[in-house]
N, C-alpha and C positions, 0 to 999 in steps of 0.2 A: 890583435885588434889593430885596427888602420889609424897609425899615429897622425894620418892627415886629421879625421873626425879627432880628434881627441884633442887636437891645436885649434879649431875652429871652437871650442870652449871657451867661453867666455870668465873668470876669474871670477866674477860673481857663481856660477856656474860651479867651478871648481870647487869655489869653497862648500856651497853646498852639499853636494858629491861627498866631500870629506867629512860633515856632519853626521851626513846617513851613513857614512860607512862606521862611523861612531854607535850606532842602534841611537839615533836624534831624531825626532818628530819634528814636523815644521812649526809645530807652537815652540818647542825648544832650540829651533834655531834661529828663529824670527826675532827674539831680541838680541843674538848675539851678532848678527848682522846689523841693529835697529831698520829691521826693516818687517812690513806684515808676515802673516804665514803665507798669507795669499799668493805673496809675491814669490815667498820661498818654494813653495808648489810652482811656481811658474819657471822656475829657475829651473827645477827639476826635470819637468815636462817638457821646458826644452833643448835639456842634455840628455832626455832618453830622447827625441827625436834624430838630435846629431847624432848621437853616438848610435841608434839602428836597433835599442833593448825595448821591453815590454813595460819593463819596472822598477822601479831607481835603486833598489838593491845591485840589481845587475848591473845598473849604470856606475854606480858607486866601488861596484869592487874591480870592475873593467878599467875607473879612474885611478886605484888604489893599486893596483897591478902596474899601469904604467907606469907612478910615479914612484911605486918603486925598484922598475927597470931604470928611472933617470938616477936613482939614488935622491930622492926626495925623502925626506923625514915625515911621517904621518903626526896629524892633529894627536894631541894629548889630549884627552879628557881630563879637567880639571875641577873634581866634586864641587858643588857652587859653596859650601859651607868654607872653604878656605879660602882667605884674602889673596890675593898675586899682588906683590909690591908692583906698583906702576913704574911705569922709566921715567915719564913727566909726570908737572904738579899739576896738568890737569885733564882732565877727561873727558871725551867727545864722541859722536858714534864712525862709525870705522869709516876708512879713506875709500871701501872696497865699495861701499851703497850707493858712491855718486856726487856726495855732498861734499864739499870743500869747505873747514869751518872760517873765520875770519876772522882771525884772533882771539878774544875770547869772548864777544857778545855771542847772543842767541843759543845754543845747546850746549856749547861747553861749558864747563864746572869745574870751580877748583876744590882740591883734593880734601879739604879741611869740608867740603859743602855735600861729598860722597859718604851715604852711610853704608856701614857695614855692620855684621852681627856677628859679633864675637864668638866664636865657639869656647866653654869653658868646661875645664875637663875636673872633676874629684868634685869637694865641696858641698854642700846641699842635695838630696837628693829630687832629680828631676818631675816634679808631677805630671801623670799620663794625661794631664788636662790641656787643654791648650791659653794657660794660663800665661800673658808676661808675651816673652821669647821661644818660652817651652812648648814643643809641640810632640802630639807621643812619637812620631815617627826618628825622633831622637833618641828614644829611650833603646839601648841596647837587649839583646835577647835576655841576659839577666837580670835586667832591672824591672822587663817587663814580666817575667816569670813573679820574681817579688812582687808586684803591684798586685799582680793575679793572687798571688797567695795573702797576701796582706786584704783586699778585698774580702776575699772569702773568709778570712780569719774574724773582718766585724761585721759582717753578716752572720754569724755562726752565733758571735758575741750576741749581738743586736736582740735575735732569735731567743736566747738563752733567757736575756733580762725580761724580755714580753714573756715568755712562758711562765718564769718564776714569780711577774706580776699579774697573770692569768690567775696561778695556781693562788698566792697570797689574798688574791677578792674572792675566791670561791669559798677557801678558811674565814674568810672573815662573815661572808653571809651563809656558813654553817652555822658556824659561833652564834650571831645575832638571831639567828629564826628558832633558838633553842629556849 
């Protein structure tokens, strides 16, 4: 690839390159930016232009490829369920979108003011409800199997006790019409 097109990238550009080469949708990279998806499409659209691709896969692995012939480290993916300790006490959206914060009025936040959701592991078992914090897509493949069987087990129940109070009103208006 022509490392002139790949310099004319603009670093907004870059980073998103490096999302999608992550398999990232621009709703998933739009906040990590703070910026829309719209805009993250645009960012796109104009690195497949520079760069001469059809579709930001190609654009993306063509980025991935150069960077690392420079020896550049590629983006981690980092699951959203686990905290990254911050290096400051507070938080802002990135230097890369444009915006310059000014101390700490207007979008910046201190660190006691950032919620997070604790991931807790053993302990109670998770309801496949979306009850709380709990949502089923937590629940691991055997807790889900459990739920499944534990389901089915008072349904079964449920079933049993309606049949055997079916079957005790029909003995009884035996009895009675006798």
């Amino acid at each position: 690839m022509d490392p002139h097109r790949i310099a004319r990238l603009t670093e907004q550009q870059r980073t998103c390159l490096r999302f999608v080469y992550r398999h990232m949708t621009s709703k998933e990279i739009a906040p990590l930016m703070g910026i829309e998806p719209g805009s993250v499409d645009q960012h796109i659209k104009a690195a497949m232009r520079t760069l001469g691709v059809g579709d930001r896969r190609s654009a993306a692995r063509i980025l991935a490829e150069h960077d690392a012939a420079q020896g550049i480290q590629p983006l981690v993916y980092q699951p959203s369920d686990i905290a990254v300790s911050p290096d400051s006490s507070t938080f802002g959206p990135p230097i890369e979108s444009g915006w310059q914060p000014s101390g700490l009025s207007g979008g910046a936040m201190r660190e006691e003011q950032a919620s997070f959701r604790v991931a807790t592991s053993g302990g109670a078992p998770t309801l496949p409800l979306p009850i709380g914090t709990a949502r089923p897509h937590d629940l691991s493949w055997l807790a889900r199997l459990g739920w499944i069987f534990a389901i089915m087990l008072m349904i079964a129940l449920t079933f049993g006790v309606f049949l055997a109070g079916v079957e005790a009103l029909s003995r009884i208006g035996r009895t009675a019409s006798f």
